[in-house]
C-alpha positions as CSV (number, residue, x, y, z in Angstrom):
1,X,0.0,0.0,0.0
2,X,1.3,3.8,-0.7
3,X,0.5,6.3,1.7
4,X,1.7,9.8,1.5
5,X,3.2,11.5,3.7
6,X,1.4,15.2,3.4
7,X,-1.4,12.9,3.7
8,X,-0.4,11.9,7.0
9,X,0.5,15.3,8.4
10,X,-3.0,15.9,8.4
11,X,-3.3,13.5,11.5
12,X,-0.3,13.0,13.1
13,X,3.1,14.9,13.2
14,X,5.9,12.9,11.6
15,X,9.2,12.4,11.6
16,X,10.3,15.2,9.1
17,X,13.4,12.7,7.8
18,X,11.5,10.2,5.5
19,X,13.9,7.6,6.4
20,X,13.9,7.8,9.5
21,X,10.1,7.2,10.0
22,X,10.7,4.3,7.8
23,X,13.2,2.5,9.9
24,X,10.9,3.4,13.2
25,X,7.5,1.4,11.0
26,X,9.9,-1.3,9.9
27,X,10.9,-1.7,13.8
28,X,8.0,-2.2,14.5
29,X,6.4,-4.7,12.1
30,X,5.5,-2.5,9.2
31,X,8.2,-2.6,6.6
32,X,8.3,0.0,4.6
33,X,9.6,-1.4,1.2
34,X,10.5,2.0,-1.5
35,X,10.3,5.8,-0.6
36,X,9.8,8.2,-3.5
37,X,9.8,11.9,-4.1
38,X,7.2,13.2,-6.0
39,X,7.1,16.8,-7.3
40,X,10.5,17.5,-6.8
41,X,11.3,19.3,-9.8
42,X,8.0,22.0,-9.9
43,X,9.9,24.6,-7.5
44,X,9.8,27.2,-10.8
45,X,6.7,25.8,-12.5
46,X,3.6,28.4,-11.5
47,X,0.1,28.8,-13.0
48,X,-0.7,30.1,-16.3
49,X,-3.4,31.2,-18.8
50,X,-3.8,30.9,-22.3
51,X,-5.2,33.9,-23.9
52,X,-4.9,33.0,-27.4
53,X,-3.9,29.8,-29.5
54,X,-3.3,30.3,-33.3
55,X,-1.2,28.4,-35.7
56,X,2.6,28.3,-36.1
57,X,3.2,30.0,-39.3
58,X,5.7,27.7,-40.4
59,X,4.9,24.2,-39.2
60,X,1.4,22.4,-39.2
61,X,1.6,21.0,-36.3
62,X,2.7,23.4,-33.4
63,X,0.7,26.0,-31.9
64,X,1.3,29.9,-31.6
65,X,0.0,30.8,-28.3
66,X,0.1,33.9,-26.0
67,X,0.2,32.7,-22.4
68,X,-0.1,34.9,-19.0
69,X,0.9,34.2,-15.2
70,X,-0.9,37.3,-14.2
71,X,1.9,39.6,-14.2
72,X,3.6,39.4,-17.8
73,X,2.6,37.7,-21.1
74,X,4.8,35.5,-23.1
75,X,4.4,34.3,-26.7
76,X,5.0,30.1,-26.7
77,X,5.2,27.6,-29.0
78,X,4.0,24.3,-28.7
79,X,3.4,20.9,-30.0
80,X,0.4,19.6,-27.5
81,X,-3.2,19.6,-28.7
82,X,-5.6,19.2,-25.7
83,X,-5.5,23.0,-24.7
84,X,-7.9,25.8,-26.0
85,X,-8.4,29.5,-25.2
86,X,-8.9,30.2,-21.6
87,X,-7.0,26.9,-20.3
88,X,-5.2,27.0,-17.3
89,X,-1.5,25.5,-17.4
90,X,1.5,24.7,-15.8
91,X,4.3,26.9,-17.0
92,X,8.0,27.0,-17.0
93,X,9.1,30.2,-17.6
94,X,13.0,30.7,-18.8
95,X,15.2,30.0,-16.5
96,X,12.9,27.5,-14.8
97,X,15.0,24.2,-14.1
98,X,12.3,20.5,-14.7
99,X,13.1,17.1,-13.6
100,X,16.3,15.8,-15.3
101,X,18.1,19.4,-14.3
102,X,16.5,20.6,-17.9
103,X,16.9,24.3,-17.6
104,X,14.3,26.2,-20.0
105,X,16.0,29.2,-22.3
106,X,14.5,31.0,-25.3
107,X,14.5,29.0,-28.1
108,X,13.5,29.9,-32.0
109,X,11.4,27.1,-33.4
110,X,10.7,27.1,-37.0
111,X,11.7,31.3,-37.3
112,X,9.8,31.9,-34.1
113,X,10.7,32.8,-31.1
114,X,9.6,31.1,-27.8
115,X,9.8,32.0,-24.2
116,X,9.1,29.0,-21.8
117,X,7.3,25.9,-22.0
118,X,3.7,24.9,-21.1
119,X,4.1,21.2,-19.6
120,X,2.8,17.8,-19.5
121,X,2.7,15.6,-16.2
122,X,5.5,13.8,-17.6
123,X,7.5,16.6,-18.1
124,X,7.3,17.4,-14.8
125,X,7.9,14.1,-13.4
126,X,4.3,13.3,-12.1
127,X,3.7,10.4,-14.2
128,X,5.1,7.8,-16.8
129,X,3.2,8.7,-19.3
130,X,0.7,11.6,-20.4
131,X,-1.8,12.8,-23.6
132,X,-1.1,16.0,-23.7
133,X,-0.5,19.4,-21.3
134,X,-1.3,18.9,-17.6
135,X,-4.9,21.2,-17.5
136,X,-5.4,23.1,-13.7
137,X,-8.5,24.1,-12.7
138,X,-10.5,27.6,-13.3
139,X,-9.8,27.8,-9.8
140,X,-6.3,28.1,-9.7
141,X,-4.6,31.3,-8.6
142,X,-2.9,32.7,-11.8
143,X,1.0,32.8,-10.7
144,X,0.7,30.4,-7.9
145,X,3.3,28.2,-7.7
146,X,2.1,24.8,-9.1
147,X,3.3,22.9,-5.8
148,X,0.6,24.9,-3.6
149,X,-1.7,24.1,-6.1
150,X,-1.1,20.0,-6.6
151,X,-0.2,19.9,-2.3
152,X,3.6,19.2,-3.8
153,X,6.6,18.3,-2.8
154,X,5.4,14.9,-1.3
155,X,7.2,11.9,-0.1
156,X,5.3,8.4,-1.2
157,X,6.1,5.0,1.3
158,X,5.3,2.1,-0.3
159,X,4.1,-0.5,2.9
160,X,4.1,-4.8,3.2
161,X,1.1,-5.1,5.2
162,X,0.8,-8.7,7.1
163,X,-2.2,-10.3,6.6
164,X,-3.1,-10.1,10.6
165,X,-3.5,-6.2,10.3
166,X,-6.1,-5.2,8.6
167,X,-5.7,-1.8,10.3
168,X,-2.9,-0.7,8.6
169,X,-4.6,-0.5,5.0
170,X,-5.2,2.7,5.6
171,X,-3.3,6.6,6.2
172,X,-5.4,6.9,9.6
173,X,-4.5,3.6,10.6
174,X,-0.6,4.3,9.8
175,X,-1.0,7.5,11.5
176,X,-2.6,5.9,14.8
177,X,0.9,3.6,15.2
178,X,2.9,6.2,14.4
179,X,0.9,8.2,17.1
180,X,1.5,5.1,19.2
181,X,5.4,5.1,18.7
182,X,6.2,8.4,19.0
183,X,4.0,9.6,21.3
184,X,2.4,12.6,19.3
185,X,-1.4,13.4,19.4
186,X,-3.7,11.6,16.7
187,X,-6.1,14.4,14.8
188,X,-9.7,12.7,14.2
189,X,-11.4,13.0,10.9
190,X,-13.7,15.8,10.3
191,X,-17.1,14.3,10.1
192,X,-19.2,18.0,10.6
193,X,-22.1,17.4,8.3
194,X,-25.3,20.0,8.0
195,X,-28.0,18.3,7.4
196,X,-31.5,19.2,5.7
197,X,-34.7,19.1,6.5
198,X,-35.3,15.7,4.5
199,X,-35.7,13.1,7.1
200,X,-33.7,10.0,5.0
201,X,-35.9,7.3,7.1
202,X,-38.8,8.8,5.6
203,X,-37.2,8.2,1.9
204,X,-35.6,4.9,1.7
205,X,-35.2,1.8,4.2
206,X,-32.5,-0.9,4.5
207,X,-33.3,-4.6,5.3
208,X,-31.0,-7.4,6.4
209,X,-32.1,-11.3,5.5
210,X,-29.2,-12.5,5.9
211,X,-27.4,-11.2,9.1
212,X,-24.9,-14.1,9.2
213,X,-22.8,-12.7,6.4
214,X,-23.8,-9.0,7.1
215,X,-23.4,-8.1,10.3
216,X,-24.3,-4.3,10.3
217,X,-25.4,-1.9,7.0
218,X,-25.5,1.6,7.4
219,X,-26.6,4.3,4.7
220,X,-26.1,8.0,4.2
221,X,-28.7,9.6,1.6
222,X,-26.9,13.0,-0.5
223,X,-29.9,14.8,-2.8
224,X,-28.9,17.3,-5.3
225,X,-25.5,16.5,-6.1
226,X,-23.6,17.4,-9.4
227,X,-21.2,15.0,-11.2
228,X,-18.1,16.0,-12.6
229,X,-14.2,16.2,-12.0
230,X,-12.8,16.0,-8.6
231,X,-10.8,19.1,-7.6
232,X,-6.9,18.6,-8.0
233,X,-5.9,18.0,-4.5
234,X,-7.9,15.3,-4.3
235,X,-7.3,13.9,-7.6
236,X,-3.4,13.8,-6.8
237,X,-4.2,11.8,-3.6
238,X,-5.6,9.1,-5.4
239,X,-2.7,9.1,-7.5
240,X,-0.1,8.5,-5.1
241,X,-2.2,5.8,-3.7
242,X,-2.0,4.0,-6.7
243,X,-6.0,5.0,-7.4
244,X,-7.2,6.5,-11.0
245,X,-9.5,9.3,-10.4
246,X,-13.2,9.0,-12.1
247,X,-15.6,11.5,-10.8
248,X,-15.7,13.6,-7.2
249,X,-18.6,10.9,-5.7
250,X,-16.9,8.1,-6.5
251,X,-13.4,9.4,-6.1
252,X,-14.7,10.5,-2.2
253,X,-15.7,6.7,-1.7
254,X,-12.1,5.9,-2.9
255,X,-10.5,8.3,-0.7
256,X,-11.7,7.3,2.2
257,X,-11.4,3.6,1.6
258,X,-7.3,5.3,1.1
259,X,-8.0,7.4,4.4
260,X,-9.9,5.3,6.8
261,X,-9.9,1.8,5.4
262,X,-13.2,0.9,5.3
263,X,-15.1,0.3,1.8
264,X,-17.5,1.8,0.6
265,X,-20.2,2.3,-2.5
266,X,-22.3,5.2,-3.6
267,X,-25.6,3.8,-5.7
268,X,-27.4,6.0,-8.0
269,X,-30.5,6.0,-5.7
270,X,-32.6,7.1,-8.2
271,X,-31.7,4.1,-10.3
272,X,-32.9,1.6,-7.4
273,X,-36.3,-0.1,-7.8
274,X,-38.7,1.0,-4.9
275,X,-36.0,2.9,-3.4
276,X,-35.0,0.7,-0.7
277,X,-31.8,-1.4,0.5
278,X,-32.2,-5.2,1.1
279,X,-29.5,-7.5,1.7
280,X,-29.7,-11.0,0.8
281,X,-28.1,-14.1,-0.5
282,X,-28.3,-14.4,-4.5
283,X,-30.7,-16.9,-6.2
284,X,-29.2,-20.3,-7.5
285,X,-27.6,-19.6,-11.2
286,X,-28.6,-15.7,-10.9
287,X,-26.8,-14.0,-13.9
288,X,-25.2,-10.5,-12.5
289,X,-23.5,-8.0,-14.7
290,X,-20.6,-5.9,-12.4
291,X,-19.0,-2.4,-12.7
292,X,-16.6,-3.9,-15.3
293,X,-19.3,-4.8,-17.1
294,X,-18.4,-8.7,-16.7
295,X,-21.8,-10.9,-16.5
296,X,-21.2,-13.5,-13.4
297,X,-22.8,-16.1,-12.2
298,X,-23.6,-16.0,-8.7
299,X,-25.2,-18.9,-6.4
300,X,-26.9,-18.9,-3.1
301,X,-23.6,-18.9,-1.4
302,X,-22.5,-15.3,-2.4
303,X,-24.2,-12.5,-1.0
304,X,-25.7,-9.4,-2.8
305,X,-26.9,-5.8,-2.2
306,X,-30.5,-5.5,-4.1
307,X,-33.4,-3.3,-4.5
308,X,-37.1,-3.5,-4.4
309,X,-36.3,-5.5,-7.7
310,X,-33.2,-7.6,-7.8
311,X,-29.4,-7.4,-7.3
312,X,-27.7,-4.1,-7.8
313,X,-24.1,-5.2,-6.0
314,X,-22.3,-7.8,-5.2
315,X,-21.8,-7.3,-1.4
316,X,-18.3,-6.2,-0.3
317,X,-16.6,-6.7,-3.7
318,X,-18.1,-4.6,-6.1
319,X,-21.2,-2.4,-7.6
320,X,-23.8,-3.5,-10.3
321,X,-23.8,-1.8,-13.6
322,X,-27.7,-1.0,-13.1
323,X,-27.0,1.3,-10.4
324,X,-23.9,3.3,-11.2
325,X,-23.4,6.6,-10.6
326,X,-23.7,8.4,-13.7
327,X,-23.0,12.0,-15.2
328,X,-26.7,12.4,-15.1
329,X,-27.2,11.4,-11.3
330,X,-28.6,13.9,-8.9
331,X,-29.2,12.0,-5.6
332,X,-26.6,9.4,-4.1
333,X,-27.2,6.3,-1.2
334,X,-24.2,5.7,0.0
335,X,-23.3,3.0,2.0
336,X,-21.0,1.5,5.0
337,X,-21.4,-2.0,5.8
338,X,-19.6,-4.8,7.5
339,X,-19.9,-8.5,5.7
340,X,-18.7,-11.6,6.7
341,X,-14.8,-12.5,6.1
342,X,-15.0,-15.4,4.7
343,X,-17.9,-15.5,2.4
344,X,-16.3,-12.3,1.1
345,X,-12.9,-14.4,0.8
346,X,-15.0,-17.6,-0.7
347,X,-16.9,-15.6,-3.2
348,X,-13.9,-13.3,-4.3
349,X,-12.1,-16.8,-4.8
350,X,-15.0,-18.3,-6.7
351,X,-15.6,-16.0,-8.9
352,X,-12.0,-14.9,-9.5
353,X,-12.7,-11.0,-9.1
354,X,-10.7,-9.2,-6.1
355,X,-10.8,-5.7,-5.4
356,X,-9.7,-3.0,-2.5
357,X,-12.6,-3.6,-0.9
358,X,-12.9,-7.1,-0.8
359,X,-9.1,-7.4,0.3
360,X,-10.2,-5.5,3.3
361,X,-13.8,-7.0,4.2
362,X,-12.2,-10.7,3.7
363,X,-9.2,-9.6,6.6
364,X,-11.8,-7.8,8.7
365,X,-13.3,-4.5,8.5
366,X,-14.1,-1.9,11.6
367,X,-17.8,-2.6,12.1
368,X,-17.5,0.3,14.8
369,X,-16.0,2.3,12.8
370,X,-18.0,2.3,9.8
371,X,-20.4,5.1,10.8
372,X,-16.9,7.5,10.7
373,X,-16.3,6.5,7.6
374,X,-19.6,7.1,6.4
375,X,-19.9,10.6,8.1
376,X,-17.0,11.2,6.4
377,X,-17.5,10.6,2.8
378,X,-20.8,11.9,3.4
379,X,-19.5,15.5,4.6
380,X,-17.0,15.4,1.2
381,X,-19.9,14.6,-1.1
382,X,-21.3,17.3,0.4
383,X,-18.3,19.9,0.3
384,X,-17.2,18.9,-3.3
385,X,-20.1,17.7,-5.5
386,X,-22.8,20.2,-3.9
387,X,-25.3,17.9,-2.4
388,X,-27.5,18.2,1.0
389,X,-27.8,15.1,2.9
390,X,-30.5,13.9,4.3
391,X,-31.5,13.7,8.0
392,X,-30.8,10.8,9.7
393,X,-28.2,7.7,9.6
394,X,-30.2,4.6,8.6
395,X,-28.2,1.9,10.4
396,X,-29.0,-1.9,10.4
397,X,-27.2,-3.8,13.5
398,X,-29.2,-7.1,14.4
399,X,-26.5,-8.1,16.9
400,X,-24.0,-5.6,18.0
401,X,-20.6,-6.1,18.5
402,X,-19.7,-8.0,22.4
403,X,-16.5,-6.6,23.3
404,X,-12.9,-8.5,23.9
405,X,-12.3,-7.9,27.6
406,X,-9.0,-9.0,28.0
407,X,-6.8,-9.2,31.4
408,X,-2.5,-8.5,31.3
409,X,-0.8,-8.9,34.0
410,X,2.1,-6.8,34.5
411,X,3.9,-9.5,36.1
412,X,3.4,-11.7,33.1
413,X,4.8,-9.1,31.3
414,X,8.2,-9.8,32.6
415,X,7.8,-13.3,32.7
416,X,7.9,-13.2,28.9
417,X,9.8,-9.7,27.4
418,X,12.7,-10.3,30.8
419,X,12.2,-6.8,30.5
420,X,10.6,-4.8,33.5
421,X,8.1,-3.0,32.2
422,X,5.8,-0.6,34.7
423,X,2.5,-0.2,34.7
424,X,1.7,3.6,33.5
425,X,4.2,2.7,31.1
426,X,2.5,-0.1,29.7
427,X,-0.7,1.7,30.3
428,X,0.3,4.2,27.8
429,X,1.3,1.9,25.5
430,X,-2.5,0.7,25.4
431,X,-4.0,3.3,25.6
432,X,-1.9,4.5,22.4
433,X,-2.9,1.7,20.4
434,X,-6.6,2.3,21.0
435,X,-7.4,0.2,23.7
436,X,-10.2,0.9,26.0
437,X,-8.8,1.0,29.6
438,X,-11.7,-0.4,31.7
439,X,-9.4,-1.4,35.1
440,X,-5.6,-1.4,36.3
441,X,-5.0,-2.5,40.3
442,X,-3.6,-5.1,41.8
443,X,-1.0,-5.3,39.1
444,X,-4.1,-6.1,36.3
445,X,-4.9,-4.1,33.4
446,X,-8.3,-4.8,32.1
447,X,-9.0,-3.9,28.6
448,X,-11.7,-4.3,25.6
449,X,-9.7,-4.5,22.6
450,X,-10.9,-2.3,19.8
451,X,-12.4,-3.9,16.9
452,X,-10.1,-2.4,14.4
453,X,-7.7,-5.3,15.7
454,X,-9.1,-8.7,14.7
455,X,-5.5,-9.9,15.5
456,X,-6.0,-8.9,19.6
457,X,-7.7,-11.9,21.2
458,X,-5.4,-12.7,24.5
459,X,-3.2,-11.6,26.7
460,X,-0.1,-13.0,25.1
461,X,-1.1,-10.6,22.0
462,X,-1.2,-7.3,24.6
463,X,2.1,-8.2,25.8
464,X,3.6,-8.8,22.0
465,X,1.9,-5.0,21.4
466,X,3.6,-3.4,24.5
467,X,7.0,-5.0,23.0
468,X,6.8,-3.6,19.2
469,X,5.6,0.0,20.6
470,X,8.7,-0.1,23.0
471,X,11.4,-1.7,20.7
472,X,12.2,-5.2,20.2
473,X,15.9,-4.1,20.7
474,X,15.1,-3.2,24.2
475,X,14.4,-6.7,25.0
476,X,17.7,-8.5,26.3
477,X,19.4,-11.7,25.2
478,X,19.6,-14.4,27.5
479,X,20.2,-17.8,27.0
480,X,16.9,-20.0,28.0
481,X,18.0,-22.5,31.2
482,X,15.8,-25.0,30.4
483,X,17.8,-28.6,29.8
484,X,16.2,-30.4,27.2
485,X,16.8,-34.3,26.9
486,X,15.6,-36.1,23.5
487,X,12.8,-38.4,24.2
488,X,12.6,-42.1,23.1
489,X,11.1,-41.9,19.0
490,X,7.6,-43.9,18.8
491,X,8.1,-47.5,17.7
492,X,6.7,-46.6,13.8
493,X,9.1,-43.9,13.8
494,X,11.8,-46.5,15.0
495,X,10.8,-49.0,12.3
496,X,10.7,-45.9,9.4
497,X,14.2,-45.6,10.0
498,X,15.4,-48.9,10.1
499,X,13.8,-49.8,7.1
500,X,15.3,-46.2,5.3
501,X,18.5,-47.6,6.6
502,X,18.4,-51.4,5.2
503,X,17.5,-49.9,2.0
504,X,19.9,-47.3,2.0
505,X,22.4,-49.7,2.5
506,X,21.3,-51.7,-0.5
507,X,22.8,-48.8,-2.7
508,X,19.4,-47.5,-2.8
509,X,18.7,-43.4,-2.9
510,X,15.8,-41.7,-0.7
511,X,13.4,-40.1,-2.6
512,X,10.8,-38.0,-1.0
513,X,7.6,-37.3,-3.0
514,X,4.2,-35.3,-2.6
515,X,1.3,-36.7,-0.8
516,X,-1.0,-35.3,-3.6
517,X,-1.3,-37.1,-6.9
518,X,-3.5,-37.1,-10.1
519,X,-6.7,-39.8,-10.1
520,X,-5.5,-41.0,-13.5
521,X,-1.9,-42.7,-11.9
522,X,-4.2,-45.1,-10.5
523,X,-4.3,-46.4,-14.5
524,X,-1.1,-45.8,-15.2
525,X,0.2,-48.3,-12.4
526,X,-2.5,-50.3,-13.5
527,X,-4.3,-50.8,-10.7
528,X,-7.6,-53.2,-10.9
529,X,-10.7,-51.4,-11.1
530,X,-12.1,-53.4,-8.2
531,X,-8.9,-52.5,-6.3
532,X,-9.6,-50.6,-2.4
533,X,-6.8,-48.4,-3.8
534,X,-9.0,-46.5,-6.0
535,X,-11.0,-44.9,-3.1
536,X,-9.3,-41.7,-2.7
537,X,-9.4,-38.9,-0.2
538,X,-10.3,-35.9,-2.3
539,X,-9.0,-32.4,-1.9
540,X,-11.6,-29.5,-1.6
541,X,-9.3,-26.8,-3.3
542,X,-6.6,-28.2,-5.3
543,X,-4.1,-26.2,-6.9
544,X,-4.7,-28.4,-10.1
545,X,-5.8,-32.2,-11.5
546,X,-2.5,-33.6,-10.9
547,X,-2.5,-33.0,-7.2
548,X,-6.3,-33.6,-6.6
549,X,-6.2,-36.5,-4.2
550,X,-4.0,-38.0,-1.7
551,X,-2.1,-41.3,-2.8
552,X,-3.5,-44.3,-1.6
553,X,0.0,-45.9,-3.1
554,X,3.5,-44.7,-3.0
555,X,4.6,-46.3,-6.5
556,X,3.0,-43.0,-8.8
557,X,5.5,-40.7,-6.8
558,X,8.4,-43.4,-7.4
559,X,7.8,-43.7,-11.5
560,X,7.5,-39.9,-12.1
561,X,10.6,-39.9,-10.1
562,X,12.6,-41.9,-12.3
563,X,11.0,-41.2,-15.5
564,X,12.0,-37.2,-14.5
565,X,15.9,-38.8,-14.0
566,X,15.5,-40.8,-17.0
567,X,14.7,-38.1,-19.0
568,X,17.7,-36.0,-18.1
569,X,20.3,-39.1,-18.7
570,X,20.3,-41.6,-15.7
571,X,20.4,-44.6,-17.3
572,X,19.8,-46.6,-13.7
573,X,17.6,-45.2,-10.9
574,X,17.9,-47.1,-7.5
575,X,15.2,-45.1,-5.4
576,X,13.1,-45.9,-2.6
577,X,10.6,-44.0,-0.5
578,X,9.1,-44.5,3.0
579,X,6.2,-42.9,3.7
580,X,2.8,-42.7,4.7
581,X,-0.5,-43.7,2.3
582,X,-4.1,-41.8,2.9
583,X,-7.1,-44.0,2.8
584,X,-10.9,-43.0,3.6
585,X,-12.9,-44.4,6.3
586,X,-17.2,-44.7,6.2
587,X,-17.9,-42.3,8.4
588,X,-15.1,-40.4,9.9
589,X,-14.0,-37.0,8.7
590,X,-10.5,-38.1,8.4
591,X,-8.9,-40.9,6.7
592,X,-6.6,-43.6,8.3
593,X,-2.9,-43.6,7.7
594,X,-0.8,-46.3,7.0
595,X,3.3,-46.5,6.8
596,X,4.5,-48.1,3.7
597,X,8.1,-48.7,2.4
598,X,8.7,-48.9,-1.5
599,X,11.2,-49.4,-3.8
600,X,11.7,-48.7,-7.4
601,X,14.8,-50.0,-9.4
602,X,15.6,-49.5,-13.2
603,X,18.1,-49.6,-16.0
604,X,21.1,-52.6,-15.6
605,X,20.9,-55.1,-13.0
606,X,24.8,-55.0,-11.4
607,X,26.9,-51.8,-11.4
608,X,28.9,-51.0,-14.7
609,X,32.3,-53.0,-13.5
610,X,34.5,-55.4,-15.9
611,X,32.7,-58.5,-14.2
612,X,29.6,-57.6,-14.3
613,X,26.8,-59.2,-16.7
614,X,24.8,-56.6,-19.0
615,X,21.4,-58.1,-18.1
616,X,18.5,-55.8,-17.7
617,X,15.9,-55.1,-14.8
């Protein structure tokens, strides 16, 4: 994941050296794998209008066109084609140094003169590639520096999340450890809304029928809202998070899926049948077409969002064409849900479509924390696209979260670190991370842990927490004092090894092969068709045919052994293999396991030697 770093200033104060706040997340379990500059060479670029565009009178394809910063006007010439009259653009004026340490000078291009350069994103290293000139806003400030205007310099980390922290796919959640590191104050999110007179219970309605894959829904309803481009800032956001921007609604969903980490979707509500949210499983064989405008097939075991008249999204993975937010829409539902892991995981898999948001429902999502992110996209909607919203949160919770009450005690604490830590130390610590402090006496700390960490579940995980935030390198070395004596092996174990021995010692070589093997070795060992072997355990997910059952038989591992040496020149194989066989019992969920011993020999029966005979296996 790529989080920004201006981005995070806007919680929590960081380190100011970029590499030093990476080595203080790696420390402490996030690595931080690349850190790049962006916007280091628009320092001279600033904001500029074009007040007329005419041919060159010497070439067909460049432009003539008289450009202003507010202050002076120059005459440019220039090959792009995506500008017209009244375009604001980023200019480098002569003298003005771009990425590459290109300085700009006047130059005389076909007989005329030109005094600077309007530029492309690429030319002012903001992207790989680009169409044309990079076009600003109406709204920007003519001569403004271009870096006020995109919120640049800016330094981009790119993060290895583990798959335990779910909490981390997101700037606030990055900013929270950080806060919990260094000890600096974590900003909330502004989530001020003015609301109108419109009461949104009144308007639409959600409905759960399946609350054992969604455990809450909640919904925000924006009337009067106007499509169209997100403002810059915003736009640049997404693009340092790796996002493409589309339109402001749907960008806002994106950004705070970027900024808070929970998903989210805005539906056309106009576009929904009856008007009303109900969440259910899909019908058997149900024919869906998504955003990408891929037609699926769904089952009873995936879950969708639909209307008063059928699906319109498949739940925490992605949207339905039939209720996309469009240029024409006016009113927006937006929504903040919480849906079960893994069906979310299951379904994704199925149907071979991941996304950001179902690689953050299937880890675990915030279900207390998905009315702040819903407050919050709602106040943006409102800020950037012009909409009112509705009175009213409509929020679905059948069976609210019980919290994890978990007990540390500090004594424990040195039992496992050897490291003494105090209590109002290790209290901070907690309370840092976002645990709720319910009781601390008698050497006990009492806490619910928040449900932004699936991962907390016991006290050894409060204990592993207080050791990240204070340092692993704080912990000494000590060599354990515990004697450990080997105990006697199990008698199978004991006759394994005697029998990899004997046939060791008959010049034979151990090979060791996978448990899983194709259903069609059975025929190529020819094995009766009436034979017990050709009861197999099957696999539920296989990675592929050839390793869809377990072997009932250790001769198919053996023959693609020595067929594979054969291949590449051995012209004798001497291999054996002791291991165990799978074999399915009526009745019991797991099969019984049997120790075999097998050998395989090929190619001349004695050793190549001046005695020996040249007769064949």
């Amino acid at each position: 994941m790529k989080i920004s770093l201006n981005w995070l200033k806007e919680y929590v104060d960081v380190p100011e050296n970029a590499q030093e706040l990476s080595r203080l997340l790696t420390m402490a379990g996030l690595e931080v794998a690349s850190v790049e500059e962006l916007g280091a060479g628009v320092a001279d670029i600033v904001v500029a209008q074009i007040l007329e565009k005419g041919q060159h009178p010497n070439a067909d394809r460049l432009s003539l066109c008289s450009v202003t910063d507010g202050a002076e006007t120059y005459q440019i010439v220039c090959g792009a084609t995506n500008m017209v009259k009244g375009d604001k653009v980023a200019l480098a004026r002569v003298g003005a140094v771009l990425p590459g340490n290109f300085t700009i000078s006047k130059a005389k291009l076909r007989g005329v003169e030109s005094y600077g350069m309007m530029c492309s994103e690429r030319e002012l290293g903001l992207s790989e590639e680009s169409a044309g000139l990079l076009i600003l806003p109406q709204s920007a400030p003519l001569g403004a520096r271009l870096g006020e205007v995109l919120g640049l310099p800016d330094t981009v980390m790119e993060v290895e999340i583990t798959p335990n922290r779910p909490d981390w796919l997101s700037v606030y959640g990055v900013a929270r450890e950080i806060s919990a590191l260094t000890g600096r104050p974590l900003k909330k999110p502004d989530i001020s809304i003015t609301e109108s007179a419109a009461v949104a219970a009144d308007l639409t309605s959600v409905e759960i029928k399946a609350p054992e894959l969604c455990h809450r829904y909640a919904a925000r309803l924006i009337q009067g809202v106007k499509i169209g481009p997100s403002p810059l800032w915003l736009q640049n956001r997404l693009k340092a998070a790796g996002v493409r921007p589309i339109s402001n609604v749907v960008d806002v969903t994106n950004y705070v899926l970027m900024e808070l980490g929970h998903p989210l979707h805005a539906f056309d509500f106009n576009r929904l049948v009856e008007k009303r949210i109900v969440v259910d499983r899909a019908g058997e064989g149900e024919k869906f077409t998504t955003l990408d405008g891929q037609e699926r097939e769904v089952s009873t075991q995936n879950l969708m969002i639909k209307d008063g008249g059928g699906s319109v999204a498949l739940a925490g993975i992605m949207g339905g064409l039939n209720s996309e937010v469009e240029e024409s829409t006016t009113d927006v539902l937006l929504e903040s849900a919480y849906f079960y892991p893994p069906n979310i995981r299951r379904t994704s898999k199925t149907l071979g479509l991941s996304t950001e948001a179902s690689y953050r429902f299937e880890r675990g999502a915030d279900i207390e924390g998905l009315i702040t992110a819903l407050e919050r996209a709602a106040k943006l909607i409102a800020d950037l696209a012009g909409g009112e919203v509705s009175r009213g949160i409509i929020d679905a919770y059948p069976s609210p979260r019980a919290p994890k009450r978990i007990e540390l005690r500090i004594e424990k604490i040195k039992g496992v670190l050897g490291l003494k830590v105090y209590e109002d130390e290790a209290l901070r610590v907690l309370k840092g991370l976002g645990m709720e402090i319910i009781s601390s006496a008698g050497g006990v700390i009492t806490v619910d842990a928040p449900a932004f960490r699936v991962d907390i579940e016991r006290e050894i995980d409060l204990i592993e927490e207080i050791a990240r935030v204070i340092g692993y390198d704080k912990i000494p070395a000590t060599m354990p004092r515990v004697t450990i004596e080997p105990g006697p092996l199990p008698v199978e174990r004991r006759l394994a090894e005697k029998a990899k021995d004997a046939l060791a010692q008959c010049g034979l070589m151990e090979a060791i092969t996978l448990s899983f093997i194709d259903p069609a070795d059975d025929d190529r060992i020819a094995l009766e068709e009436n034979s017990p072997l050709r009861r197999k355990v099957t696999l539920q997910n296989p990675l592929g045919q050839e390793t869809s059952v377990m072997r009932t038989s250790l001769l198919p591992g053996l023959l693609k052994v020595a067929g594979l040496n054969s291949r590449r020149g051995a012209k004798e194989v001497r291999i054996f293999e002791v291991g165990k066989t799978f074999h399915p019992v009526e009745g019991e969920p797991l099969p019984e396991e049997r120790q075999h011993a097998a050998a395989l020999l090929a190619g001349k029966r004695e050793p190549l030697t001046w005695w020996a005979g040249q007769d064949r296996l």
